[in-house]
C-alpha positions in Angstrom: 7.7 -9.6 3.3 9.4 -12.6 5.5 9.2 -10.1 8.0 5.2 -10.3 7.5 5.0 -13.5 7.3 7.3 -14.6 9.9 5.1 -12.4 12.0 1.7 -13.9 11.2 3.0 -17.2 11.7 3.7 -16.1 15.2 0.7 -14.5 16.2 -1.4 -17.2 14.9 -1.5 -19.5 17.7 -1.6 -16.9 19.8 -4.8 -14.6 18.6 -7.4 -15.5 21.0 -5.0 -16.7 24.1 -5.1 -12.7 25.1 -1.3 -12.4 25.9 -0.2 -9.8 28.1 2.6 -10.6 28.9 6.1 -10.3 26.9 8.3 -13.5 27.8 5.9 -16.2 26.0 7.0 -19.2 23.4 7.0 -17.3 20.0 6.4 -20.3 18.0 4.0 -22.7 19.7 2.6 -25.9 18.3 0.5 -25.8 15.5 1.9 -22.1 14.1 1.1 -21.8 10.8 0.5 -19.2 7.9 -3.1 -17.4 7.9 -4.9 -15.7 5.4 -2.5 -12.8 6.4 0.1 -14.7 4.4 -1.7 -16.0 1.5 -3.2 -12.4 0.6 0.4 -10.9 0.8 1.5 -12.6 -1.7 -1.5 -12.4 -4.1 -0.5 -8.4 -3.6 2.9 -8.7 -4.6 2.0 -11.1 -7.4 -0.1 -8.6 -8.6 2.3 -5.8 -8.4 5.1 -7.9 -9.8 2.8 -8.3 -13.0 1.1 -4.8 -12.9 4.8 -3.8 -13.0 6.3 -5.9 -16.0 3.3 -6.0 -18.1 1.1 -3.0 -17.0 -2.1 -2.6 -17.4 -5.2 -2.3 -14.7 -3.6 -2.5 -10.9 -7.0 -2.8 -9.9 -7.7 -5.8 -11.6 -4.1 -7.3 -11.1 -5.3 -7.5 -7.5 -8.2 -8.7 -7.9 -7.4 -11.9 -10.0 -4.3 -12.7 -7.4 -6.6 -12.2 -4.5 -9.0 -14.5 -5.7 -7.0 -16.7 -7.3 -4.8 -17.8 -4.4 -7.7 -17.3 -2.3 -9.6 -20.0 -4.2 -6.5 -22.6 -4.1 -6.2 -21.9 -0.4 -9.9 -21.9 0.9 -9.2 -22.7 4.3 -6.2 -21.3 6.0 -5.8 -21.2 9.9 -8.0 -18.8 11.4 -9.9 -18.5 8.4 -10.9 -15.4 5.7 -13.3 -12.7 7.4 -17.0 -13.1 6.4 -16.7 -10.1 3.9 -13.5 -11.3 2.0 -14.9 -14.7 2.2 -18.2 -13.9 0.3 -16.3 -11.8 -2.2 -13.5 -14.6 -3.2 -16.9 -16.6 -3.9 -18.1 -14.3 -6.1 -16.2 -11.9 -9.7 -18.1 -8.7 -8.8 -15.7 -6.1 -9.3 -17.6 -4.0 -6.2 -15.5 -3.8 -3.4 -17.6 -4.0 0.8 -16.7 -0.6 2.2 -14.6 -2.9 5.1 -12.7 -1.1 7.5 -11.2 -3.9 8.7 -7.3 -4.5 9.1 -7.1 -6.6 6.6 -5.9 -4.3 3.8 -3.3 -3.1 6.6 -2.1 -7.3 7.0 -1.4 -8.0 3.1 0.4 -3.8 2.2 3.8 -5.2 3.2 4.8 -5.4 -0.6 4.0 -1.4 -1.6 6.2 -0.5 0.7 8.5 -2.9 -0.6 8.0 -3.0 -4.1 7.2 1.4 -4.0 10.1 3.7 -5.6 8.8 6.7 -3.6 6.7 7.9 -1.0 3.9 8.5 -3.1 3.8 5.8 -5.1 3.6 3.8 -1.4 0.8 5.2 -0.5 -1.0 5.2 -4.1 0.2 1.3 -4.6 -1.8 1.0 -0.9 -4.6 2.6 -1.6 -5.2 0.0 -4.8 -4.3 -2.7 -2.7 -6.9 -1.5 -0.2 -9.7 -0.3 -2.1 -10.4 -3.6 -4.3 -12.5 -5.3 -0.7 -11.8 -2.4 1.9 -12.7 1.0 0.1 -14.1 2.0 3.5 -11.5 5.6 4.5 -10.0 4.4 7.6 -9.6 1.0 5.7 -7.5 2.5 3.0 -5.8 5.0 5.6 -4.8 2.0 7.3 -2.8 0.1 4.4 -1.2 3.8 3.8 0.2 4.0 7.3 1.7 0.7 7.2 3.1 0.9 3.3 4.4 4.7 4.4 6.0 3.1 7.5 7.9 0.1 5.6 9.3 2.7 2.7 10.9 4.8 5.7 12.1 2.4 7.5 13.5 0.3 3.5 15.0 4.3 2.5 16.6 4.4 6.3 14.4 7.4 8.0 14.5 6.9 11.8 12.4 6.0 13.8 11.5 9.3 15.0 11.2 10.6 11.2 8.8 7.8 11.1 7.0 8.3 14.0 6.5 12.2 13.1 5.6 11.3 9.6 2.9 8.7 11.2 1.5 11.2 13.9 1.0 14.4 11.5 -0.7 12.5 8.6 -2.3 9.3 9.9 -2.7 8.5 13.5 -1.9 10.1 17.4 1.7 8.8 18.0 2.2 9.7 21.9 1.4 6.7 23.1 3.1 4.1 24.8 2.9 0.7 25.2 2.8 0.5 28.7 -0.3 2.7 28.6 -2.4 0.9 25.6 -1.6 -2.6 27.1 -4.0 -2.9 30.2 -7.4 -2.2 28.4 -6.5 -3.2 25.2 -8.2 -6.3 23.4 -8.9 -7.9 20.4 -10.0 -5.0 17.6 -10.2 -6.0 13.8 -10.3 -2.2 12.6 -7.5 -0.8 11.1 -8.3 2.6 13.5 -7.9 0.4 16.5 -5.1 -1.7 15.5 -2.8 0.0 13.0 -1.5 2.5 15.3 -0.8 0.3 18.0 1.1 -2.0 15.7 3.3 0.7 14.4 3.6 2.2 18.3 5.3 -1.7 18.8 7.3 -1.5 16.0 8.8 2.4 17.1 9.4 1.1 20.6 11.3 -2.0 19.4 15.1 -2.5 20.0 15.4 -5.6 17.0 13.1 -7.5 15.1 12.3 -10.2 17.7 11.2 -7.4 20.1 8.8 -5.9 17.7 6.7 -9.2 17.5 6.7 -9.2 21.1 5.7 -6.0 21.6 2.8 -6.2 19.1 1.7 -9.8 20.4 2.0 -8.5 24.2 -0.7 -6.1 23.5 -3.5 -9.0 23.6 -4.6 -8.2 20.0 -5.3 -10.0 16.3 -1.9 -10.9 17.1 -1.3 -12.8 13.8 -1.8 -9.1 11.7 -0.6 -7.1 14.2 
């Protein structure tokens, strides 16, 4: 999770300046947590009370979303139009979103997941309560599924293969998605390209840059 948010508060200067390039000031003036951060918590809020009291996962995630979305109305950048009409309302209907914000706040799943399986079934909650939309919930499993490799020390390549044959085409590079990439807010069109950054990385610092030097949402990617 600092990983995530150390990440967002990177990117979130950066998100509309188009960088290409990979030598740039990581922390500019003005950085600062987004909504990315704020709805990461709410999911490992939820998880950590799904967890010692039980009950509905579902609704876990739903109160923490809203709750911390409602105490934090007007983080930098700003909720998507979607999310920001459901925090105002208590439907328990989700928008069908395919957007990558389910993908941004999945960081605890992974984390907080004893197996595989329970990754990718602790995602798809996390997902499906705003963006029940398929490639929306796909998204937040390929992230969740990358994080409990990398936390029960699979390689790279074991993540990589896992990646390609379930969710997304993996033979890519980022040399080749970087010239005609921009700014996409799908999980399909930024998911993969954010775990490609993370599988070409040599530390942590080099993943950022990676993902940032693609000219992306660089504060969730």
């Amino acid at each position: 999770m600092y990983g995530a948010i150390i990440g967002d508060i990177a990117g979130s200067t950066l998100e509309f300046k188009r960088k290409k390039n990979y030598d740039f000031q990581i922390f500019l003036p003005g950085s600062d947590i987004t909504d990315d951060t704020i709805m990461t918590i709410a999911v490992a809020r939820a998880l950590m009370q799904w967890k010692q009291e039980g009950g509905d996962l579902h609704e876990a995630m739903r109160f923490h979303m809203r709750d911390l979305g409602r105490k934090y109305p007007y983080p930098l950048g700003g909720y998507g139009s979607g999310f920001k009409s459901w925090l105002r309302t208590n439907s328990k209907l989700a928008y069908n979103s395919c957007g990558n914000g389910s993908a941004m706040r999945v960081s605890p799943c992974g984390l907080m997941a004893s197996s595989l399986e329970e990754a990718l079934e602790l995602a798809k909650i996390s997902s499906e309560v705003t963006h029940n939309h398929p490639e929306g919930i796909k998204g937040a499993q390929a992230i969740a599924a990358a994080i409990f490799l990398a936390k029960t020390r699979h390689s790279k390549q074991e993540t990589r293969d896992y990646i390609h044959e379930n969710f997304y085409p993996m033979d890519r590079t980022l040399d080749e998605i970087r010239p005609d990439y921009c700014f996409e807010g799908t999980c399909q069109k930024s998911v993969p390209e954010s775990i490609i950054a993370f599988l070409e990385s040599t530390d942590y610092e080099d993943a950022i840059r990676n993902a940032i030097s693609l000219g992306g949402d660089a504060d969730t990617m």
